[in-house]
N, C-alpha and C positions, 0 to 999 in steps of 0.2 A: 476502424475506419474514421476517416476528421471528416468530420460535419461543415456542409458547405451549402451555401446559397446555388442551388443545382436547379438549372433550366436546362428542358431535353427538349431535342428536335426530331419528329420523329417524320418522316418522306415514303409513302409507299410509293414504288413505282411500277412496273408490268414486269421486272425482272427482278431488280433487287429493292429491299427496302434499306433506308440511311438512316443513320442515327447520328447525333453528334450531341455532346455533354456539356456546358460551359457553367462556369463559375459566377457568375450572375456579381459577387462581390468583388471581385478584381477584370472581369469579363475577359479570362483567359480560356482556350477550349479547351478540357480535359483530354477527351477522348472522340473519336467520329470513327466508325466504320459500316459495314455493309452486311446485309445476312439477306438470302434468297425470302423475294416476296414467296407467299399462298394466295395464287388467286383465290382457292376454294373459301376459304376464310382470312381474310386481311390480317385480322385482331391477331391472329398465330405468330406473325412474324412482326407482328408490336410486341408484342408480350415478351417473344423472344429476346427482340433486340432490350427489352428491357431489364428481362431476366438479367441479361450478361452483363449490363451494366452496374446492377443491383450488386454482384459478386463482388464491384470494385469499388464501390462510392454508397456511401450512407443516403438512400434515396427518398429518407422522409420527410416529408413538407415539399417534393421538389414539383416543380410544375414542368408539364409534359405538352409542349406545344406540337400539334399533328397535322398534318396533311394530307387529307383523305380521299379518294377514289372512290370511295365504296357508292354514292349518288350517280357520280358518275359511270360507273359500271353496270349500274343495276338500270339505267337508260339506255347506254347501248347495247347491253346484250338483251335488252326486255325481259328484265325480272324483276318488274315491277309489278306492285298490288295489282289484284283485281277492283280498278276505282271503276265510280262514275262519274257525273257530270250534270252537275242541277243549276238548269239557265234560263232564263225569261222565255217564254212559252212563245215560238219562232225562233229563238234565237240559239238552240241547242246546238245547232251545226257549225256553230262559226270555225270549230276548230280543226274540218275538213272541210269550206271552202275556203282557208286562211285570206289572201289577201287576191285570190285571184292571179298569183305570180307566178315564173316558171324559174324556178334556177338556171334554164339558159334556154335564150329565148328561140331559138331557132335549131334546136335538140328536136329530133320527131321519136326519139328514144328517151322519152321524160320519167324518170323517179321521184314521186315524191311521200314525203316521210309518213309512214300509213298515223292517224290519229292514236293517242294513247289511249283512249276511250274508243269503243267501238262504238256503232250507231244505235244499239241495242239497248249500251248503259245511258246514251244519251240522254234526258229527262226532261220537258220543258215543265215548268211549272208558271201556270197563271197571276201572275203578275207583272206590275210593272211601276217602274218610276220612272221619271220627268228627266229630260239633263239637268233641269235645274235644282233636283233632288226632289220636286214634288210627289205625290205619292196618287198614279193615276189611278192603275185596281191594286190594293191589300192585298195582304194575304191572309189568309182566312186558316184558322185552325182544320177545316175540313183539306185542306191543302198539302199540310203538315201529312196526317194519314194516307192522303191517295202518293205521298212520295215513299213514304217508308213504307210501306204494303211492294212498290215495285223494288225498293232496294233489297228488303226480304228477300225477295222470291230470286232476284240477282246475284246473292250472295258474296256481295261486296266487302272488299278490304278496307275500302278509303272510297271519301266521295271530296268531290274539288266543288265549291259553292262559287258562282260567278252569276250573279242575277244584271241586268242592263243598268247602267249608271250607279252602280253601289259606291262610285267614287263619291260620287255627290251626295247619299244616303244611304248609310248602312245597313239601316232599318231591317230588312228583310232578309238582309243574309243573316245578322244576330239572332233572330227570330227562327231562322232556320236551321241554322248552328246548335243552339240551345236543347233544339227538336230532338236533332241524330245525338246528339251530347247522351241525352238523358236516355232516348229507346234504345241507341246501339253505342254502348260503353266501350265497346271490342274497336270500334271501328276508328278510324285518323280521318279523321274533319281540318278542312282547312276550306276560308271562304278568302274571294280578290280582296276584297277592302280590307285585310288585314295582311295578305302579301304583296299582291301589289294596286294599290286604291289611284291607279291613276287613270284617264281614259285612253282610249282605244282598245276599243271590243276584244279583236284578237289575239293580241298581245297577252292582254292583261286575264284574258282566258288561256289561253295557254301556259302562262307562267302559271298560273294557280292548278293546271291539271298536271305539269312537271312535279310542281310539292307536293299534289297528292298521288301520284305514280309511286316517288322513290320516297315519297317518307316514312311507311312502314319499316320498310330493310335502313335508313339512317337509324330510324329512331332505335331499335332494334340494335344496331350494330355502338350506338352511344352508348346505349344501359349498361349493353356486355360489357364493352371494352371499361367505362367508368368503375363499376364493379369490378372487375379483373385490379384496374391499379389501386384502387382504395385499398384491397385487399395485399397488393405490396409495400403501401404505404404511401403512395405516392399525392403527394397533398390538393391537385387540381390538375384535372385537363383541360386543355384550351385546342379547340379545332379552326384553322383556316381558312377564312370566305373567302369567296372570288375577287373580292375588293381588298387583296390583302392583310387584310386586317383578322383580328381573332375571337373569337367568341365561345361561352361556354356549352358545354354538348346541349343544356337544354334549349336553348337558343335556337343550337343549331337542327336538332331535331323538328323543333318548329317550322325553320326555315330551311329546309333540307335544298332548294333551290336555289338557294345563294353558297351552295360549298359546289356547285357544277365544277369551277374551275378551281380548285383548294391547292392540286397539288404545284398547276404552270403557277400560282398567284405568290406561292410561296419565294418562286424562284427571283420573279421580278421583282419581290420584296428583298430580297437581298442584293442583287444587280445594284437596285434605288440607292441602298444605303450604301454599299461600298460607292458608289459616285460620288455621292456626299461627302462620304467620309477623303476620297482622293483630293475631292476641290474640280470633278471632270464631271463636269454635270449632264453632260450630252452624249451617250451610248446607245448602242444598241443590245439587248441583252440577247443572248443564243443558248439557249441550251438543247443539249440530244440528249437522248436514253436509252432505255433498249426498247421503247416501243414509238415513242415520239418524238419528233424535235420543235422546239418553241421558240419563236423571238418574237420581243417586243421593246417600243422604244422609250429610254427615259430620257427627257429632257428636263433644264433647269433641275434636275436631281429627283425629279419625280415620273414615277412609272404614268406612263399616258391612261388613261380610264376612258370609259364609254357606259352605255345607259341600257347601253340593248346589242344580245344578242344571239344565235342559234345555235343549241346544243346538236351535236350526234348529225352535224352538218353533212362533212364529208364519210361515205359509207361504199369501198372496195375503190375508192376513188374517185367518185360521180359527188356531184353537188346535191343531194337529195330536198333541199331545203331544211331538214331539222326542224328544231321546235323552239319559237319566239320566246325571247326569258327575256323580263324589264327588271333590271336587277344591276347594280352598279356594282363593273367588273373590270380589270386591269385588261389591258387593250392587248391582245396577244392573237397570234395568227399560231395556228397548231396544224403541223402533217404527219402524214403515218410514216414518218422515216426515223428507225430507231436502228440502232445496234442488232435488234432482232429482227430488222424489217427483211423480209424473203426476197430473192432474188429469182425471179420465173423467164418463161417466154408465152409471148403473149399469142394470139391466131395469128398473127400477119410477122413471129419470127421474130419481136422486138423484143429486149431486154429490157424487161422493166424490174423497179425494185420499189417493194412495198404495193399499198399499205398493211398487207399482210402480214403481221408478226411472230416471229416463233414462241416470243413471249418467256413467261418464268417455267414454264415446262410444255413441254421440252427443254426448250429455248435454244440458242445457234449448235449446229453440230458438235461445236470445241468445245463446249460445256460435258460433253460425255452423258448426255441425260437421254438419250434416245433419237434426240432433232438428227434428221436426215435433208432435211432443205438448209442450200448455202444460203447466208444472211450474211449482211454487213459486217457484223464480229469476224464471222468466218473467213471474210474478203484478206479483211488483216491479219488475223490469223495465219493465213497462207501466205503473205508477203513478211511476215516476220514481227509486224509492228504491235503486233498482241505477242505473248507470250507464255510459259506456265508461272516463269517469276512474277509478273505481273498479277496473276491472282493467287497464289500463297496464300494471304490474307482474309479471299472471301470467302472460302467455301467449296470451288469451285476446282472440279477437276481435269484442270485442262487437255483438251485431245487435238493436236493441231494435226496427224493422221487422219481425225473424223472430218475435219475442216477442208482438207484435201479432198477427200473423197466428195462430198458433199458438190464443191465447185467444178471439181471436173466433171462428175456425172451430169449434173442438170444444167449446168453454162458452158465447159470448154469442150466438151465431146458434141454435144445436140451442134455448136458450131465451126465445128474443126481448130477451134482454137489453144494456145497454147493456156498452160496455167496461170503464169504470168497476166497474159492479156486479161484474160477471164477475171480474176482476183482484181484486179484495177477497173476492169468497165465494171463492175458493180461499186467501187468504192465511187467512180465517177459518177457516174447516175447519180447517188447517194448525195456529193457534194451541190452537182447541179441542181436539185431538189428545194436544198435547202438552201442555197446560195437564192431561188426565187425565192421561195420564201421569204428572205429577209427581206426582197427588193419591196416584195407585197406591203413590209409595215414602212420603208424608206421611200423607192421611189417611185411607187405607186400612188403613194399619198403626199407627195411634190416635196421631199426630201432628199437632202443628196448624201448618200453612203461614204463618201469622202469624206463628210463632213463629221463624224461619226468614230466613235473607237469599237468594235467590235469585242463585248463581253462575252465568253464562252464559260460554260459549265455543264453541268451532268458529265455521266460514267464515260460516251463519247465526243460529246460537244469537244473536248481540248483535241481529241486525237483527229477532227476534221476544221477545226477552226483557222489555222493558216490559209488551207487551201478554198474554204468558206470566203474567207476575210477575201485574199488575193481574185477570186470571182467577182468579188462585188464592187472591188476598187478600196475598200478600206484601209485605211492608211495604219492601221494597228492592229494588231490584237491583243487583249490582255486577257491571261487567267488567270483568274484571282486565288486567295487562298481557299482551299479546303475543296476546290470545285466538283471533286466525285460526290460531296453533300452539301453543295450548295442549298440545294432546296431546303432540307434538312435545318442547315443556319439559317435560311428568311423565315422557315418556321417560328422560329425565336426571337425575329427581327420587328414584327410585329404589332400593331398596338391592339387594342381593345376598337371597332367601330363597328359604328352602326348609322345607314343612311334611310332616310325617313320621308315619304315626298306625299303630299295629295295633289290635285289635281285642282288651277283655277279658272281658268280659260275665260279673261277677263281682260278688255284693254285697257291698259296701265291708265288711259286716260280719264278713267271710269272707275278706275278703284282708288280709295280713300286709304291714307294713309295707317288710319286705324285698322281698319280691316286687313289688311296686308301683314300689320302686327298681330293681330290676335289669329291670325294663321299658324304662324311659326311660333305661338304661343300652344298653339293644341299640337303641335310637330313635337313640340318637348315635352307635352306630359309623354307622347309615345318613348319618345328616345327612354326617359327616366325608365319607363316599366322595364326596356329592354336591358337596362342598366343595373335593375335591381335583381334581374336574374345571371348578371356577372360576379363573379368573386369577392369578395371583401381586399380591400386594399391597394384598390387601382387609383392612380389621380386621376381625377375626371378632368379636362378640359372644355372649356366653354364651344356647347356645340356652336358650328357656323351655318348662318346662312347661306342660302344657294336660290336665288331664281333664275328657274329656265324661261327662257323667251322668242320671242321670234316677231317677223314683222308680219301684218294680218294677211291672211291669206298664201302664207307659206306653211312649209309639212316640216322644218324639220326647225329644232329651237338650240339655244347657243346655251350655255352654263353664264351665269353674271353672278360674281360674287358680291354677296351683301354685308360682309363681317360676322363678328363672334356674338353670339346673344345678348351677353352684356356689353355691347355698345350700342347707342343707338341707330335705329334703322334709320337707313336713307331716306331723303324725300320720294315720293315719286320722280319729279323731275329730273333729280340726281338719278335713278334708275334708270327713266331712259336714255341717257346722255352715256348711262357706262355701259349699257345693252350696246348704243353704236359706235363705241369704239371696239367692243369687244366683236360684232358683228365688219365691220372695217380691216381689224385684225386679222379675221379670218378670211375675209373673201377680195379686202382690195377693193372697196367701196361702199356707198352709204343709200341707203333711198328715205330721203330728206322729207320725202310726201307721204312715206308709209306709215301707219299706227304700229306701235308696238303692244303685241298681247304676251299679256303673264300665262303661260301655258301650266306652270308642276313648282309648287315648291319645294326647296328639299333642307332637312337639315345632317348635316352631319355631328357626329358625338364622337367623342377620342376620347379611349382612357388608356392613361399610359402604363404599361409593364415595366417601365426604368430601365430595357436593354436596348441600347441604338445601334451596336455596333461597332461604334466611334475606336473603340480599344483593341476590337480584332483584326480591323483594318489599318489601322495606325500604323503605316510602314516604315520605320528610320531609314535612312539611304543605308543601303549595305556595304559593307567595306569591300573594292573592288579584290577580287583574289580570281586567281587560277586553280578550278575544280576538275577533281579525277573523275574517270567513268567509275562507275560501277560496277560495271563488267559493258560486252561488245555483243552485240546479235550480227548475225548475217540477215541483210532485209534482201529480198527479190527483187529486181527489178523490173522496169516496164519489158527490157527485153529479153526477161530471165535470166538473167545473169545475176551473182550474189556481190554485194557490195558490205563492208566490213563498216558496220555503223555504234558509233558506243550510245550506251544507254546512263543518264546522269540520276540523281536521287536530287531531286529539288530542295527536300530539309537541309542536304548535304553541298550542296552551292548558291548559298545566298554570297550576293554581290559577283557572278560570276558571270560574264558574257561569253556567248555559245552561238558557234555559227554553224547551220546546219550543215548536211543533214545530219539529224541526230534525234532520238528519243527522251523525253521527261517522264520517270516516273515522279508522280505529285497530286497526293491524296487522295487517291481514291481515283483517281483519272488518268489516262494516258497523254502528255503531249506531244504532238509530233512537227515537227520543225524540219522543213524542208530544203532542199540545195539551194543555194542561195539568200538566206533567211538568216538574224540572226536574235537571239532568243536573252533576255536580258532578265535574270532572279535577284526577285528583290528580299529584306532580311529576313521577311512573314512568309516566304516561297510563291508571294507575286511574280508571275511571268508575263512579260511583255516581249513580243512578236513584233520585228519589222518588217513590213512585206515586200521586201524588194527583192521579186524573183517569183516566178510562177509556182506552181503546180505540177513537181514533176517527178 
């Protein structure tokens, strides 16, 4: 085997997990494919997809960049530790009356997300500090004792520490920390001031009883998996945050809260960079799967972020509220419409599809694994646009007999409809779904989808992205290369980060220039600790400053950039001056008589992996040519009738324009290009999508 600078990517998802192998030294991809996730255990179909790779490429020294679920899974289905919850004595409940809000306000059928702590592990303990960090009552070693005597008897997993203002003094969570450290060695401690030390009570209690729910099953599931590749040789693994960035497992076991979103973050980390790397700065990224579909928007080349927000939100479809996480995370809007997503009727006789998934097992009928409920796969399936050539490759043993049966049973018989219709009104749903969804990150939030190229990826993002695109008015669509492991490739795309914030709640007018500095001077010994628990060999970049703000007596604060460490910091003056344009920016006006208050400082730290992408994406124009099918499917039509459609191999028509309808196979994904449409491959098997033509 030739020994090679090997970066893996590895993507669990609810159906399949992705892999993809690149050469880190000429940044060519070796190899990408698919092997059937294990919910029961994740690590089985890593290891897997590793093993396989190991047979073909010399995998020592290589780094193993991943994408993980497992946090996330262990929140929504609650199997999570048995934690509790040790909070300022009054203050133990905040995390069942959150804020007083309803996810919809005129609902008399209200959900909301029952507490991860029940009321029983709840604890107050007698103390207290000042906002301004003063220390009103100690804590007292006898204090120490009457906590751990009820933990005992509780038989607790993991306890989450959140005492009242620990932003402003930490005093007493370290104090208490120290405590459970040394009487219960077995136990995962994690206190706010060390995840998230900023204020607002609820929040920042909650985000610290999410780390302490799932971080047993992280931490747990890092050891395993860590050991398993040491033991193939593989030289470091690097896990996913929600902020697209990567981090090593102990890190991330720490922070088991910041990988919520690891697997969608991976995605728009690739989206980001193939923009970049095009010169098209402004997209929208789409990805589907088989259990989700995700978009989020990048502009000027960078994936949009936010500060806050609710895990395990939406639950059988209902807004449930979820659970507050203050955690910087790539700005993405997620529904239950995946490839697996079911297709039912609901009491009142409606066709609904999702959010229920058939998942990696069963999974859709055509899989031949037992699934009896028609699902999206199955939809296509039945119209032709899946096929068994089309999975060859994964494993998967196609049954499009079981896929028939499936749809006529529970959609075209319950309504006297043909098969045809039937197979289409669930692919429709399916589209319209997601078609809102996209409007939710566009023009919802006063964006115009015109304005926009529509990026599609996962296993079915390409095979609905035309008819996606065409709903929403966008004027493109493009899939990019490799898109059945998209994810997979932003795993790799990557850098090293970590975002750091305290809390100052001070108006700018009032704070000394000094002071300001020696803020982000205590931001950076944290970032360094977090640093020295990364790898050997990363370039470090000068972290940047970040102050959030806002004008006094508002709720919500703007991001103001302050530069790199080593420059020097702004005046105050200069601060507020660039607080109101960036406030101006945003809203379309100034308020000239308002103070501006410093709310959260943050710094950001990058360390660079040395892979951008730039070379996978690198497209030469293709040399225009006339490409053969492949061979021809018969697709169904809307009105049953069989229509004679050829099917193209994208590796196999670069520079080649294609008017639909027609099918793309191309990496791992399905494209489907419809009547009217015409479908342009580029030499790296870039497809670009015109949409002129409906939906039909």
């Amino acid at each position: 085997m030739t020994t090679r600078d090997l970066v893996i990517g590895i993507d669990v998802g609810g159906t399949f997990t992705d892999a993809i192998v690149l050469d880190r030294g000429t940044g060519t991809l070796l190899d990408a494919f698919k092997v059937p996730s294990t919910p029961a255990d994740p690590s089985e179909a890593v290891l897997s997809a590793i093993a396989r790779i190991s047979r073909r490429f010399d995998i020592r020294g290589a780094v193993v960049c991943h994408g993980t679920t497992v946090g996330t899974n262990t929140l929504i289905e609650r199997l999570g530790a048995r934690s509790a919850l040790l909070a300022t004595q009054g203050f133990s409940d905040v995390v069942a009356l959150r804020r007083q809000d309803r996810p919809s306000l005129y609902d008399f059928d209200v959900r909301i997300s029952e507490p991860l702590v029940p009321a029983a592990r709840r604890i107050g303990v007698p103390e207290r500090v000042a906002a301004d960090g003063g220390i009103v009552r100690a804590l007292g070693p006898g204090d120490h004792e009457a906590v751990l005597a009820k933990l005992r008897a509780a038989g607790v997993q993991s306890v989450a520490i959140s005492f009242l203002h620990a932003y402003a003094n930490a005093d007493h969570e370290l104090q208490m920390e120290a405590a459970l450290r040394e009487a219960l060695p077995g136990v995962y401690v994690t206190r706010s001031s060390d995840v998230c030390p900023e204020f607002r009570e609820y929040e920042r209690t909650s985000t610290t009883v999410v780390n302490a729910y799932i971080g047993p099953a992280v931490g747990l599931y890092m050891g395993v998996l860590s050991e398993a590749l040491r033991a193939q040789g593989v030289g470091r693994l690097m896990i996913v945050k929600s902020n697209g960035g990567l981090t090593s497992p102990e890190n991330a076991a720490r922070y088991p809260v910041h990988l919520i979103e690891s697997g969608p973050a991976a995605q728009l980390t690739a989206a980001a960079a193939f923009a970049r790397a095009k010169r098209s700065p402004d997209m929208v990224a789409f990805d589907m799967g088989g259990t989700t579909a995700k978009a989020g928007v990048i502009r000027t080349g960078q994936p949009e972020m936010t500060t806050e927000f609710y895990a395990d939100r939406l639950v059988d479809g209902h807004d449930v509220g979820g659970y507050a996480i203050r955690s910087s995370v790539l700005d993405l809007v997620e529904i239950g419409a995946g490839g697996g997503s079911i297709a039912w009727i609901d009491e009142a006789r409606v066709l609904k599809v999702g959010p229920a998934s058939a998942g990696a097992n069963p999974g859709p009928a055509c899989y031949g694994r037992g699934g009896t409920h028609p699902t999206v796969t199955d939809a296509h399936a039945v119209i032709g646009t899946l096929s068994a050539e089309l999975f060859e490759a994964s494993g998967v043993a196609f049954d499009r007999e079981a896929a028939i049966a499936a749809v006529r049973q529970h959609v075209a018989e319950p309504f006297g409809w043909p098969l045809a219709r039937a197979a289409y009104a669930i692919i429709d749903i399916a589209v319209a779904n997601m078609a809102e969804m996209v409007r939710l990150t566009t023009t919802r939030r006063g964006l115009d989808p015109r304005d926009f190229a529509l990026l599609a990826s996962g296993g079915a993002g390409p095979l609905h992205a035309a008819a996606v695109g065409a709903e929403i008015g966008a004027a493109e669509v493009i899939v990019p290369p490799y898109p059945g492991m998209f994810s997979a490739l932003g795993a790799t795309l990557g850098n090293v980060r970590h975002e750091v914030t305290t809390t100052l709640l001070r108006h700018l007018d009032e704070l000394e220039d000094a002071a300001l500095a020696a803020t982000f001077d205590q931001l950076v010994a944290r970032t360094d600790a977090l640093m020295a628990a990364e790898p050997q060999g990363i370039t470090r970049q000068a972290p940047v400053r970040v102050l959030e703000a806002r004008f006094s007596g508002q709720l919500f604060e703007l991001p103001v950039p302050l530069g790199p460490i080593d420059t020097p910091l702004p005046a105050i003056g200069e601060i507020v001056r660039r607080f109101r344009d960036v406030y101006r920016a945003e809203y379309g006006f100034d308020l000239p008589d308002a103070r501006v208050q410093a709310v959260n400082a943050r710094l950001i730290a990058i360390g660079d992996m040395g892979h951008s992408g730039d070379l996978l994406f690198s497209d030469p124009d293709a040399v225009a040519r006339d490409a053969q099918p492949a061979r021809h499917i018969d697709l169904l039509t809307r009105t049953g009738e069989t229509s004679r459609v050829p099917i193209y191999r994208a590796a196999d028509a670069h520079g080649a324009a294609l008017t639909g309808p027609l099918v793309i196979e191309h990496a791992g994904a399905t494209v489907w290009v419809h009547d009217g449409q015409t479908a342009r491959i580029g030499a790296h098997g870039q497809v670009n999508i015109a949409l002129s033509g409906g939906f039909r």
